[in-house]
C-alpha positions, 0 to 999 in steps of 0.5 A: 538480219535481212527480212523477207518471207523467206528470212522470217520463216527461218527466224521462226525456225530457229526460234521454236527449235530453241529453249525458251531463254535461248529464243528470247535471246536470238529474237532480241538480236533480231528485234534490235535492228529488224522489222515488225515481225522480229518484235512479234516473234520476240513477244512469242518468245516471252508469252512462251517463257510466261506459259512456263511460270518459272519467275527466275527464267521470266526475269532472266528474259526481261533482263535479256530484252532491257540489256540491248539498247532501244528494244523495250522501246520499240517493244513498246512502240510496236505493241500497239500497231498491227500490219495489214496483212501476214501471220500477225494481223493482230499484235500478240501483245493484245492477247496478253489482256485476256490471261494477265491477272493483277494477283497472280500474273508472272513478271514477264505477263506484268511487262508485256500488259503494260504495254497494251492499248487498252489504258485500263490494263496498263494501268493494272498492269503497272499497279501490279508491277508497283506492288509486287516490284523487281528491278527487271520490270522498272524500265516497264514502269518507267515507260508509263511515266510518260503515258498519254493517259494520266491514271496509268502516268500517275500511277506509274510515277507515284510508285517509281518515286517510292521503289527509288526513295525506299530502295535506290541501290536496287532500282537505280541501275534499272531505272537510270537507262531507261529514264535517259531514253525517255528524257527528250520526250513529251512527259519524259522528264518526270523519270530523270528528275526522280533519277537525280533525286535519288543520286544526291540522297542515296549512299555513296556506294550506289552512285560510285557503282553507276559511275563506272558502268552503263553506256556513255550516256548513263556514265556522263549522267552520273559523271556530271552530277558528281562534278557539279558536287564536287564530289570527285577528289583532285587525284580522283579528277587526274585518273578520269582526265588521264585514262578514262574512255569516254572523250567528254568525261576526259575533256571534263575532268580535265577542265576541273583538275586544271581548275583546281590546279590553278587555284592551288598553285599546282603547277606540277599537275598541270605539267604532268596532264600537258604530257596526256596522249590525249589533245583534249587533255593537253589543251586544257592542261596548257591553258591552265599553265598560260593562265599561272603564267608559265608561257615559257613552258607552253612555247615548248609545244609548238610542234604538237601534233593537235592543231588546238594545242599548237594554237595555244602554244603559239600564243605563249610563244608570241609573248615570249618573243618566238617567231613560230613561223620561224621556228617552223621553217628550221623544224620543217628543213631538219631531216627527221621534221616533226609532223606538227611542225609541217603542219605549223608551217601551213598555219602560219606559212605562205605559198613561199614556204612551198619549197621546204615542203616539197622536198618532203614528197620523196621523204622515206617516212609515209606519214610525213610524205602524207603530211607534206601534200596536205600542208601543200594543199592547204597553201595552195600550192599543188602542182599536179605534175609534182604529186601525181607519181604519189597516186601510187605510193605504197602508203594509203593515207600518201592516196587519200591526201593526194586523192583531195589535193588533186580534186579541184584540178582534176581535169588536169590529170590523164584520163588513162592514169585514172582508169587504170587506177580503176582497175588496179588491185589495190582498193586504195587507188581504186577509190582515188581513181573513182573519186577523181573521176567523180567530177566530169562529164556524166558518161565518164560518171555513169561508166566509172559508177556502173564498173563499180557496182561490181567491185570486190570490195562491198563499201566501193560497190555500194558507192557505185551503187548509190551514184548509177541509182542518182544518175538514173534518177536524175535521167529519168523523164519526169513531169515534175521535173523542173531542172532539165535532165543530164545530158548523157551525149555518146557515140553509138558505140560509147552507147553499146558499151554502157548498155552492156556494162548496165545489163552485167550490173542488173544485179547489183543495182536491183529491179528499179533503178536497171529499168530507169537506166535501161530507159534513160540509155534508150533516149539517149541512143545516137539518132534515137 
């Protein structure tokens, strides 16, 4: 959502033409990543749900501010600022003190006086919400477990422990998010504390549930608990390690089903996850082969294609009297060559392996091509001369790897081939011309920056974008300055040319940053 007067008239719009739940749903959207008035057109939105004294609707609404991540935080954040001037000098939040009642206020009117800059309200707003308590207003009281003001920390904490002791299969899953957010935080860690608690004690239905939902933060939460219990089962342990979705957790359970298979002599599992997809799960798999002493089996793995995993295997194969470097050489000259194996080779090679290596360049597969000039890169033994007709392979990752070897000697490359790469139709080696280009003098970068900033593809033109902002910058004449300014030597019609090319891309680089070049360009004339 892009804010501005114009953008937040049309908000407002849309909102008061909406149903109640369906505005509190698009100003959350809104209040997720926009600016101050989204929050008070989402607080409009709830005060208007409130008005309606449907206690299902108002819950609905409280459920669709706490489902998007941070928003009752901001909410929260936001209740008790107002800005200096527009439609919402003073907070609607504020307004919420004069009609919230303790006896008779809705959950949505309970949410929003809980947040109020008067510690008094808060106070009775969380009273309220302890006494008359659903699970959509647990991350409002959550938030005042860590207030300023002790009567409402206490009051909220007091009755945040007795809803999780009385009933943790109900509050739980409202609570934990919230709590996690708060953690890092000044009085935060009352809430996670309480959390805990009410996992180890609470039955084993609640926490399987919250172990399979939430975000990753909430899963590795529960996750790490149930693995210092020792609650996980070792084939319960293999379907984490081998199909969960989540990278920690995987890597996690992986360590402890290795563990366990290690103790039990369970070679057959550790066999099974060293044929995981996953690197991480490998690594640890191997390691635990290495350790029941089965070097043999984990030698095989030279040709990983996870450098971790080829480390390891190299290990065992040293023990058991492989060369690997060797072995990399015969791999890399087989006609079909494994990609793990080109990269061994550049870990345990030296620039005298470059000929195995080079003949790869021509290879039909692009992904061994790709791998060849990294390998080549990393034995520093490029010759630019070899790789350059590779600027124009057909294959983006070829571009991209030949793109960073050729960077370190990219004065040797002809100026043509990189403007016309520039130019070209594909965004591929548009991109390797710009970032060849990127390294000489500061005329070549303006000019290549400012024929970015209006290229077709958005991330380019943001890239061109981002360096004519540096540079005019940096040519502005400051008094602060104490490094002197780049030196931008043209000829007069060099000078013309690049005025020209900045007044097409006003645009684009916006009001400042063009007067800033238009000035720097002026000191910088020929004569001037």
């Amino acid at each position: 959502m892009i804010w501005g007067k114009r953008g937040s008239e049309v908000q407002r719009s849309a909102l008061a033409e909406a149903e109640p739940l369906e505005a509190v749903r698009l100003a959350v959207d809104s209040a997720a990543a926009g600016r101050w008035e989204a929050l008070d057109d989402l607080v409009e939105a709830l005060i208007d749900v409130d008005a309606g004294d449907d206690e299902v609707a108002a819950r609905s609404a409280l459920t669709l501010v706490a489902g998007v991540a941070g928003v009752v935080d901001r909410l929260d954040r936001h209740a008790r600022q107002a800005p200096w001037s527009g439609p919402y000098q003073e907070s609607p939040v504020r307004r919420v003190g004069a009609r919230f009642s303790e006896a008779t206020s809705g959950p949505v009117a309970m949410a929003l006086a809980s947040m109020h800059g008067d510690g008094r309200i808060r106070e009775r707003a969380v009273a309220a919400m302890v006494d008359r308590p659903c699970p959509e207003t647990m991350p409002f009281v959550v938030l005042r477990t860590g207030d300023w003001v002790k009567p409402v920390r206490d009051r909220a904490r007091a009755g945040l422990a007795l809803l999780l002791a009385d009933d943790p299969g109900g509050y739980l899953p409202a609570v934990l998010p919230m709590s996690l957010r708060l953690d890092a935080r000044l009085r935060g860690g009352f809430a996670v504390t309480q959390v805990r608690a009410a996992l180890l004690s609470g039955p084993a239905e609640v926490r399987r549930g919250l172990l399979g939902s939430g975000d990753a933060r909430q899963r590795r939460f529960v996750f790490d608990i149930f693995l210092a219990q020792g609650w996980l089962p070792l084939p319960e342990l293999m379907t984490f390690a081998q199909s969960d979705s989540d990278v920690r957790i995987r890597a996690y359970a992986a360590e402890a089903a290795c563990r366990a298979a290690v103790w039990t002599r369970r070679h057959d599992l550790l066999r099974r996850l060293a044929r995981s997809v996953r690197a991480e799960v490998r690594v640890v798999a191997l390691t635990g082969l290495v350790r029941v002493g089965q070097d043999g089996d984990v030698a095989a793995y030279l040709d990983d294609d996870a450098p971790l995993v080829r480390a390891v295997a190299r290990d065992a194969a040293r023990r058991v009297g492989i060369d690997a470097r060797e072995h990399y050489r015969t791999a890399t000259g087989a006609a079909e060559p494994a990609l793990g194996a080109i990269a061994g080779l550049a870990e345990t090679g030296s620039a005298s392996d470059a000929l195995l290596l080079r003949r790869l360049l021509t290879h039909s597969h692009a992904r061994i091509r790709a791998q060849a000039v990294r390998s080549l890169r990393l034995l520093e033994a490029i010759v630019a001369q070899e790789v350059l007709p590779l600027l124009r392979d057909s294959s983006p990752a070829v571009v991209r790897e030949v793109t960073t070897a050729l960077r370190p000697v990219a004065g040797t490359v002809p100026p043509s081939l990189l403007w016309q790469l520039l130019g070209d139709a594909r965004v591929e080696l548009r991109r390797s011309g710009y970032r060849l280009l990127r390294g000489r003098s500061v005329d070549v970068q303006l000019r290549a920056a400012l024929i970015l900033t209006v290229d077709s593809d958005p991330r380019l033109a943001e890239r061109g974008k981002a360096d004519v902002t540096r540079l005019a910058r940096d040519g502005a004449r400051t008094t602060w300055r104490r490094t002197p300014p780049p030196e931008l030597s043209v000829t007069a019609v060099q000078h013309g040319e690049l005025t020209a090319m900045a007044a097409r891309a006003a645009a684009a680089i916006g009001e400042v940053t063009s007067r800033m070049l238009t000035t720097w360009l002026a000191d910088a004339r020929p004569g001037a």
